[in-house]
MDTraj code that builds the backbone (N, CA, C; nanometers):
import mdtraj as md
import numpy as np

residues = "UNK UNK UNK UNK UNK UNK UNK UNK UNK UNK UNK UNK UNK UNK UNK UNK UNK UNK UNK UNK UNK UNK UNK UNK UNK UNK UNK UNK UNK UNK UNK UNK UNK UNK UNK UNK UNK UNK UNK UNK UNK UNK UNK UNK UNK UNK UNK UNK UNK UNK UNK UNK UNK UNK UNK UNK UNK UNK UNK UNK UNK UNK UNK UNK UNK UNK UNK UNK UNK UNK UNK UNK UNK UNK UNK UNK UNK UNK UNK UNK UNK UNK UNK UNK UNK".split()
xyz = np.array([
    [0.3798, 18.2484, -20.9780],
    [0.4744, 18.3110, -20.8886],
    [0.3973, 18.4033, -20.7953],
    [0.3842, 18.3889, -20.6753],
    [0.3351, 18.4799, -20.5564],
    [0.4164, 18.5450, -20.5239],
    [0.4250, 18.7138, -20.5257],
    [0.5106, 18.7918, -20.4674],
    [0.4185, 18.8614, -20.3348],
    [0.4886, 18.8955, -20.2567],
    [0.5249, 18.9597, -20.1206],
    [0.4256, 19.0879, -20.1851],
    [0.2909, 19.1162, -20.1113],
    [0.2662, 19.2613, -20.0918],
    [0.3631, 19.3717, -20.0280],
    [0.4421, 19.3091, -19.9681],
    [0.5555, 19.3827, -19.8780],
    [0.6422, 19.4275, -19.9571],
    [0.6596, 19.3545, -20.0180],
    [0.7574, 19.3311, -20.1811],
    [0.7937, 19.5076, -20.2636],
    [0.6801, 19.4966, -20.2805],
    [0.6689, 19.6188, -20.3611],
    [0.6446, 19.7714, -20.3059],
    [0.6371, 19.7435, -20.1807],
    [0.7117, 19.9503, -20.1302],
    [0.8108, 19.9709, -20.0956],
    [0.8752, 19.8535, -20.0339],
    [1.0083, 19.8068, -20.0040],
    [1.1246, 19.8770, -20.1218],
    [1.0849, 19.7857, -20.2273],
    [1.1588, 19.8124, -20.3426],
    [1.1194, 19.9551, -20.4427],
    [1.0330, 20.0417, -20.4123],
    [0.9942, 20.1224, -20.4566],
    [1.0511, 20.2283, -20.3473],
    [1.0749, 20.1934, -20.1963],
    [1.1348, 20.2770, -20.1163],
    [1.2849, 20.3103, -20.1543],
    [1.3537, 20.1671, -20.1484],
    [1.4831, 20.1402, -20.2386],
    [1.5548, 20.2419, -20.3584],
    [1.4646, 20.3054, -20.4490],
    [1.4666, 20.3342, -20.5669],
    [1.5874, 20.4709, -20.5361],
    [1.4928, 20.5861, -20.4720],
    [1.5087, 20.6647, -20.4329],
    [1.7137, 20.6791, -20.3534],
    [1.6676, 20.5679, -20.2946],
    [1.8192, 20.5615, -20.1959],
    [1.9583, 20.5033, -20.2790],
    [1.8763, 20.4061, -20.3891],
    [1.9705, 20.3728, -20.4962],
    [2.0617, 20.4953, -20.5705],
    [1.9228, 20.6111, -20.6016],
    [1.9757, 20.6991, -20.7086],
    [2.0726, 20.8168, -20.5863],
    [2.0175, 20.8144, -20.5168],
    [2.0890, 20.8971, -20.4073],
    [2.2425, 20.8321, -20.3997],
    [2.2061, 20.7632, -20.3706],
    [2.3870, 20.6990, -20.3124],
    [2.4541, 20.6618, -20.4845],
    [2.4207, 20.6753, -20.5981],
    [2.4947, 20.7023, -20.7145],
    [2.5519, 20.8240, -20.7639],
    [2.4165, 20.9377, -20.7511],
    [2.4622, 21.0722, -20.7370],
    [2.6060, 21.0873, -20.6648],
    [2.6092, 21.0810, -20.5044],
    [2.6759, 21.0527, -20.4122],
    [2.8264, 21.0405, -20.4367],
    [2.8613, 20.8994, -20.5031],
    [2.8923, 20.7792, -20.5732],
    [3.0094, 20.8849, -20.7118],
    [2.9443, 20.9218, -20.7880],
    [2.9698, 21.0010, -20.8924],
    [3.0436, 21.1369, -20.8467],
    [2.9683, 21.1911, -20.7357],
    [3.0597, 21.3509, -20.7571],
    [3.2004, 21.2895, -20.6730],
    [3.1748, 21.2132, -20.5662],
    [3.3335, 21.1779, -20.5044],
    [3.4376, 21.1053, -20.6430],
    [3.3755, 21.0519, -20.7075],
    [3.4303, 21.0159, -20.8531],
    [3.5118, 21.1165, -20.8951],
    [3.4200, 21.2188, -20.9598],
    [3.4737, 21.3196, -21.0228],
    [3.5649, 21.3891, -20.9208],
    [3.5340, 21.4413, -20.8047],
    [3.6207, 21.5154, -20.7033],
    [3.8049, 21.4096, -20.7058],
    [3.7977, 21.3324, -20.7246],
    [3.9095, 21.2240, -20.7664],
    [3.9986, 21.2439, -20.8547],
    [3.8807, 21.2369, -20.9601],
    [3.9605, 21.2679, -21.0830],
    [3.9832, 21.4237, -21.0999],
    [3.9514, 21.5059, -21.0568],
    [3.9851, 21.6197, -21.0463],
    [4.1296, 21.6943, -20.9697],
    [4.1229, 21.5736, -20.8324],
    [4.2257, 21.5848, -20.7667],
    [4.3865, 21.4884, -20.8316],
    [4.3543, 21.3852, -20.9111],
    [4.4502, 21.3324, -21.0281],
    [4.5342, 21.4178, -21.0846],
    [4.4310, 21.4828, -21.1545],
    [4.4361, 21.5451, -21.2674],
    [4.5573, 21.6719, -21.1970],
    [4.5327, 21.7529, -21.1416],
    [4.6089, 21.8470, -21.0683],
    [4.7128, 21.7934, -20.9949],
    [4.7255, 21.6756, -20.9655],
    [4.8692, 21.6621, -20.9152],
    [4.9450, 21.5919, -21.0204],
    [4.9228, 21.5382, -21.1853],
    [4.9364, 21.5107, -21.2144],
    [5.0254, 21.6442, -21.3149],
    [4.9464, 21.7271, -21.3433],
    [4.9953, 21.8301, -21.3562],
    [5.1018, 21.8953, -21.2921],
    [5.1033, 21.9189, -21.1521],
    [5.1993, 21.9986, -21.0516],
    [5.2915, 21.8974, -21.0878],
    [5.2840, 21.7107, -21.1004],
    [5.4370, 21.6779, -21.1246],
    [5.4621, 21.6747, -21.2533],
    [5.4429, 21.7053, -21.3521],
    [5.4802, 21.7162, -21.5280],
    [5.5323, 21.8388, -21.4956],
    [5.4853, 21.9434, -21.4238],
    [5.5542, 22.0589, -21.3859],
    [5.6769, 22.0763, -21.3882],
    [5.7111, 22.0047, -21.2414],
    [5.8587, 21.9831, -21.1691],
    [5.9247, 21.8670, -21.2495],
    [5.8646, 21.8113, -21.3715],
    [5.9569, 21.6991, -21.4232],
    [5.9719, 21.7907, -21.5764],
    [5.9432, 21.9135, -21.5932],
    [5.9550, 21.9495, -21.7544],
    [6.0514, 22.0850, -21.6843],
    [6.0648, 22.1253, -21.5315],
    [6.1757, 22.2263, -21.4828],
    [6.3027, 22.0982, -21.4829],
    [6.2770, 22.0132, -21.4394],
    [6.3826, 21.8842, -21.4210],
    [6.4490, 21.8872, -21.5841],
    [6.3867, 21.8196, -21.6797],
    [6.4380, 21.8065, -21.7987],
    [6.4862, 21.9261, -21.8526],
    [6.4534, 22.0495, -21.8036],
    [6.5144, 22.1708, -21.8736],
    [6.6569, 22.2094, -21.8047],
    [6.6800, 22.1528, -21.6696],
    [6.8361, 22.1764, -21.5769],
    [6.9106, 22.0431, -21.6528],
    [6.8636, 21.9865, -21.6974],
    [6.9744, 21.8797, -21.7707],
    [6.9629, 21.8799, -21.8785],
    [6.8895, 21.9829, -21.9484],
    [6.9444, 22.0341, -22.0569],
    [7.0653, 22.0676, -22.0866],
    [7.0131, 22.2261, -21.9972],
    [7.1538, 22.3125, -21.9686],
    [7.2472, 22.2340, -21.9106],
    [7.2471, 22.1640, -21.8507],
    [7.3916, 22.0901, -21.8000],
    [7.4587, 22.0333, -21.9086],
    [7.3698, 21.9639, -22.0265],
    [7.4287, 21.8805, -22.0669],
    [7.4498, 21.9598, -22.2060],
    [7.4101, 22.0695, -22.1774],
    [7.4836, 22.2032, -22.3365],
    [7.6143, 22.2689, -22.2393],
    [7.6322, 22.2676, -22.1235],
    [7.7458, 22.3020, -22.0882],
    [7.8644, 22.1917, -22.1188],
    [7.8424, 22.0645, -22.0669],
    [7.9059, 21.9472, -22.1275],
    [7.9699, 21.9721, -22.2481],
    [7.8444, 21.9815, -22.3217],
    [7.8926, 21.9740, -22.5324],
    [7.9892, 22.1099, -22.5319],
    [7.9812, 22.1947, -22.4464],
    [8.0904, 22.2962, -22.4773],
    [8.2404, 22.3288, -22.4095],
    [8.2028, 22.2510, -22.3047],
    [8.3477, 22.2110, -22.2521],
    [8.4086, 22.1178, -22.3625],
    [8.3361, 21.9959, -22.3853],
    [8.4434, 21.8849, -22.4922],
    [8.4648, 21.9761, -22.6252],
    [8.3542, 22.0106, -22.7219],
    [8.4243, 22.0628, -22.7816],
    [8.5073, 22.1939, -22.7965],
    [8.4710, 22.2976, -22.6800],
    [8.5768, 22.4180, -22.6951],
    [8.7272, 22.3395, -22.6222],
    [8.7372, 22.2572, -22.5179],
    [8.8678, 22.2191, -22.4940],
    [8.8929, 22.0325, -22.5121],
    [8.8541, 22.0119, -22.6102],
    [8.8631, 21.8721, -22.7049],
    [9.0510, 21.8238, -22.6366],
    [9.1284, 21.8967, -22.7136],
    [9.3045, 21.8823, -22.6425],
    [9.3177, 21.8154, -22.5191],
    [9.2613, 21.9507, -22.4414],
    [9.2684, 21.9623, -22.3172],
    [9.2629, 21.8893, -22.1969],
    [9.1168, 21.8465, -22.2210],
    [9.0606, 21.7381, -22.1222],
    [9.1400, 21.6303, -22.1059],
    [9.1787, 21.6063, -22.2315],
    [9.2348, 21.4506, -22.1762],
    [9.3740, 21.4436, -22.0790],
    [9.4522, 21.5799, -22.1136],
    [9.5697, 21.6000, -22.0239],
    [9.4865, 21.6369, -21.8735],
    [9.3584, 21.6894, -21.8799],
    [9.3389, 21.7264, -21.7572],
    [9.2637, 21.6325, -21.6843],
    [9.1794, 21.5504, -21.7264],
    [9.1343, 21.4091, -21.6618],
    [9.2967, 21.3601, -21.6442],
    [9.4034, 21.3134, -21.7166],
    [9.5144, 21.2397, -21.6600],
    [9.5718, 21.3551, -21.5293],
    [9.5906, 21.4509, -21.5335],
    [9.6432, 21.5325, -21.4393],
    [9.5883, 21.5126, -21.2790],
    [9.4062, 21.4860, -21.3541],
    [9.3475, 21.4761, -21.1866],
    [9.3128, 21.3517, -21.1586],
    [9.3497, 21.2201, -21.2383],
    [9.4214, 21.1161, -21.1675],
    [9.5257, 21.0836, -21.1308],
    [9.6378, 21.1666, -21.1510],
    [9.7443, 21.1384, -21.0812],
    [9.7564, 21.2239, -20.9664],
    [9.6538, 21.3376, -20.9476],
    [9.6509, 21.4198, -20.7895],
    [9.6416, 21.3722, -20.6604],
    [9.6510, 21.3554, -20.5619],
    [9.6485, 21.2931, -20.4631],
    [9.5148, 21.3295, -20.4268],
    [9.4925, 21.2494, -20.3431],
    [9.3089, 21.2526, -20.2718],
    [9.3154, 21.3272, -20.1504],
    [9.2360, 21.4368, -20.1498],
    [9.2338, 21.4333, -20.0067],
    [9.1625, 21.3995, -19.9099],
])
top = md.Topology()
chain = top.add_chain()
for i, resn in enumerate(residues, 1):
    res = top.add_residue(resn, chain, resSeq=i)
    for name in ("N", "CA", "C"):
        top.add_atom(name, md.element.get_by_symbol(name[0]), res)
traj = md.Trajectory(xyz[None], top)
């Protein structure tokens, strides 16, 4: 096998620009996953304030049916027979 005298500074020039543009390569990586990571967060945020308003909504619910259990049902029929406006 005859290789290229040319061959070999070429690829020894190479080396250098390889590890450079991996370095490179890697921190925009991480800068990525860094930027993920934080918006991933900010929305678990606004989705664990979300699940906590329909909480409370839905403990106001359980205390309307059972403090006026009777009630409701005369008052759902009452406000279907109301006129629309």
């Amino acid at each position: 096998m005859n290789i290229s005298p040319l061959l070999i500074p070429i690829i020894a020039l190479m080396i250098p620009f390889f590890a450079i543009g991996m370095g490179t390569w890697s921190k925009l990586k991480n800068r990525e996953l860094d930027m993920r990571m934080k918006a991933d967060k900010e929305r678990s945020t606004i989705d664990f304030a979300r699940v906590e308003r329909l909480e409370d909504r839905v403990r106001v619910l359980e205390r309307i049916v059972t403090d006026r259990g009777g009630d409701l049902a005369h008052e759902i029929e009452r406000l279907r027979d109301a006129p629309l406006n």
